[in-house]
C-alpha positions as CSV (number, residue, x, y, z in Angstrom):
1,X,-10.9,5.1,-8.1
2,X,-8.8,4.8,-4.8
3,X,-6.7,2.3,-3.5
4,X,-6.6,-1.5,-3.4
5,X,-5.5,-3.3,-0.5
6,X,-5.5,-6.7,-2.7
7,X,-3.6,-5.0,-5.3
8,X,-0.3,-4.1,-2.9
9,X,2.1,-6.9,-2.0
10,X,6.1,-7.8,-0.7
11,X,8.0,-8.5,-3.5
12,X,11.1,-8.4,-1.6
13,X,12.1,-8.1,2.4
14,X,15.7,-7.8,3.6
15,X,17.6,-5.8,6.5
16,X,14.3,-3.7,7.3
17,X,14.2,-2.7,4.0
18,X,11.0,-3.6,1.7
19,X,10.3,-3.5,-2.1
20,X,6.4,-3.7,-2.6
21,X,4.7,-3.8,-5.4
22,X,1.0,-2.8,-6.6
23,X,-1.0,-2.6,-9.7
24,X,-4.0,-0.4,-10.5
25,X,-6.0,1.6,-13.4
26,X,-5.5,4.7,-11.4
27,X,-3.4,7.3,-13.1
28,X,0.5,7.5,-11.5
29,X,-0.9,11.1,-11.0
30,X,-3.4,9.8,-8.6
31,X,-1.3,7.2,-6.9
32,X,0.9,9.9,-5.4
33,X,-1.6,12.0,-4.4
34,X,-2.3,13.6,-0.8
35,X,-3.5,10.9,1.5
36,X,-4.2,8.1,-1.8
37,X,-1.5,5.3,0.0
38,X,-2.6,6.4,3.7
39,X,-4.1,2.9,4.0
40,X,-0.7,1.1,4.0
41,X,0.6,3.4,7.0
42,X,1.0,0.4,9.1
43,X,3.3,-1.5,6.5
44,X,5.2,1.0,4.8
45,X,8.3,2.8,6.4
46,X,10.3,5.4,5.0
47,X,13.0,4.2,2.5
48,X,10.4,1.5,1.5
49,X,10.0,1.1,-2.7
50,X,7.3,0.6,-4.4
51,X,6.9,-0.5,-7.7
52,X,3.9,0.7,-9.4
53,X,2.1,-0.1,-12.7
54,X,-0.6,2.1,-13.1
55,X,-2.7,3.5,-16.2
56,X,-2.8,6.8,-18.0
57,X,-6.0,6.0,-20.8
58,X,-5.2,2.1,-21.0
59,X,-1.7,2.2,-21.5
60,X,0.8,1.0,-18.5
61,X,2.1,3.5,-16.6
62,X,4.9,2.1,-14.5
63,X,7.0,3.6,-12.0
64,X,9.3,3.5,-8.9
65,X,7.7,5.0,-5.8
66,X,10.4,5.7,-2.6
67,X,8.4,5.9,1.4
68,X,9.1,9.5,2.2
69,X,7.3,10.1,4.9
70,X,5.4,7.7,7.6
71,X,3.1,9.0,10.5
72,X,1.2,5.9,11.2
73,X,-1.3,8.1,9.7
74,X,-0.1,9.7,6.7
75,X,2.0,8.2,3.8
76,X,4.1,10.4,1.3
77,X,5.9,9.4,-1.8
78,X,8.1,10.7,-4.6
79,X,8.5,9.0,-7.7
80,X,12.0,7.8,-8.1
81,X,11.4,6.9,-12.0
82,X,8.8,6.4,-14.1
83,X,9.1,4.9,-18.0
84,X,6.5,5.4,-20.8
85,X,5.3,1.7,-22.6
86,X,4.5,1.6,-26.1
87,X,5.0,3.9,-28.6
C-alpha cells in the first residue's frame, strides 16, 4: 500500500516540538522506507515523533518513529523503538 494522509494526525504540540501519530496495514518495514512519508514534508520537522502502529501479517506492529531529516521534499526516519504484540 502507501501512505494515508487521513491516517496521520497531532497527538501532541508544545515548544515546536510535535508527537504525531498514524495507523496503517503497511509493514513497519515499509513505513520507513525511501521516500514512503515524503507526503508529510510540509508538517514534519526534524526531532518530530511519530507513533506508528502498523502490521506485519495481521498482528500490530507498533513503533516510535523520530524526524531525521526534512527537505521540504524528502522525509527520513529512524525508529526509535518498536515492541512485538501478542505472543
Amino acid at each position: 500500500m502507501s501512505y494515508n494522509s487521513k491516517n496521520f494526525s497531532v497527538m501532541a504540540y508544545a515548544n515546536g516540538f510535535t508527537l504525531w501519530s498514524y495507523s496503517t496495514p503497511d509493514t513497519l518495514a515499509t513505513v520507513i522506507g525511501s521516500g514512503y512519508l515524503n507526503e508529510i514534508a510540509p508538517f514534519a520537522r526534524i526531532g518530530d515523533m511519530i507513533m506508528v502502529n502498523a502490521s506485519i501479517d495481521g498482528s500490530l506492529e507498533p513503533a516510535i518513529l523520530a524526524v531525521t531529516a526534512n527537505t521540504g521534499e524528502e522525509v527520513s526516519v529512524s525508529t526509535l523503538g518498536s515492541a512485538a504484540i501478542g505472543g
